[in-house]
C-alpha positions in Angstrom: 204.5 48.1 -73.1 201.5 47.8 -70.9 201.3 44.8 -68.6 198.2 44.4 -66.2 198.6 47.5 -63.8 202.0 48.8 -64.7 204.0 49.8 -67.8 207.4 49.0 -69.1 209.1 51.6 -71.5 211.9 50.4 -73.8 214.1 52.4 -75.5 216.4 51.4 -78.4 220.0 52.3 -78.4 221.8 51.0 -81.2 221.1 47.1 -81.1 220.4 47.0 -77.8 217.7 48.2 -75.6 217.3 50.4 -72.1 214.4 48.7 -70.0 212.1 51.1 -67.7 211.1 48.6 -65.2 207.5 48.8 -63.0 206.3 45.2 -63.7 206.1 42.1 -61.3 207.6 38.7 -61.5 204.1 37.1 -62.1 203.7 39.3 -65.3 206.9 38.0 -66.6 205.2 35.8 -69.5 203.1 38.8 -70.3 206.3 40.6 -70.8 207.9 38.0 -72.7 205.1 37.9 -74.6 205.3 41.7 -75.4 208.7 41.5 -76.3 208.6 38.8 -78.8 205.4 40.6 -80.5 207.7 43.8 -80.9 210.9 41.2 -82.3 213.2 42.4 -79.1 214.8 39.3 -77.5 215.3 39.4 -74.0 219.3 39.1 -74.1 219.1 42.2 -76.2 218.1 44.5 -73.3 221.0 45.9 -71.9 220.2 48.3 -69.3 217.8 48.3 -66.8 216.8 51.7 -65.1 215.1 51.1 -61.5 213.0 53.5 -60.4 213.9 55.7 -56.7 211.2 53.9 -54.4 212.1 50.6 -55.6 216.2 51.4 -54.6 214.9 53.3 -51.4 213.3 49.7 -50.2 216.2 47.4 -51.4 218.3 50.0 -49.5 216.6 49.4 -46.1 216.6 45.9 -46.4 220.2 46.2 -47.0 221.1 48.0 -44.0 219.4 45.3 -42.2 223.0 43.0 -43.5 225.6 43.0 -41.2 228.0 44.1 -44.0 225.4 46.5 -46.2 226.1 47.0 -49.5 223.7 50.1 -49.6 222.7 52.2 -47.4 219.2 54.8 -47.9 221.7 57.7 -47.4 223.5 56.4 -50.5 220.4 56.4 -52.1 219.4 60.0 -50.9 222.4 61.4 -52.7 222.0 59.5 -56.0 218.3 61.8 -56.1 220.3 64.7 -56.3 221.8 66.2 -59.5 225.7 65.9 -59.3 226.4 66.7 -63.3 228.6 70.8 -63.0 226.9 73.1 -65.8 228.4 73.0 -69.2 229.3 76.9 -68.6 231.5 75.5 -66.1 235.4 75.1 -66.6 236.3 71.9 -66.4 239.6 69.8 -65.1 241.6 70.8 -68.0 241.1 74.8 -66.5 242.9 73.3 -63.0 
């Protein structure tokens, strides 16, 4: 979908939907809009993927908390691909 200035990708799973979020709270009725025009319902969006520099900022306003929830480190090492190769034995080799 594209709002004013940024875009918002949905991708159907099943009956449900994965929202790409890069839109602002004042576009919200343009996005409501968007949805309804394509038949997709709001309550039938059931993941929402947040882009890096959007967890990187809520992360340093977190740390700011005197019991932080998040920290940018935590963020860091979500960046970095964790998944072992498919080549790889597995926990039923241990």
């Amino acid at each position: 979908m594209r709002l004013k200035i940024t875009n918002c990708f949905l991708i159907a799973h099943g009956s449900s939907y994965l929202l790409v979020d890069t839109g602002y709270e004042h576009e919200w009725d343009r996005f409501t809009w968007e949805l309804a025009k394509h038949c997709v319902r709001v309550q039938n969006i059931s993941h929402l993927s947040v882009p890096f520099p959007i967890w990187h900022s809520l992360a340093w306003i977190a740390e700011m908390l005197p019991r932080s929830a998040l920290s940018r480190n935590q963020v860091e090492l979500m960046e970095v691909d964790t998944v072992a190769s498919a080549g790889l034995p597995g926990f039923d080799a241990l």
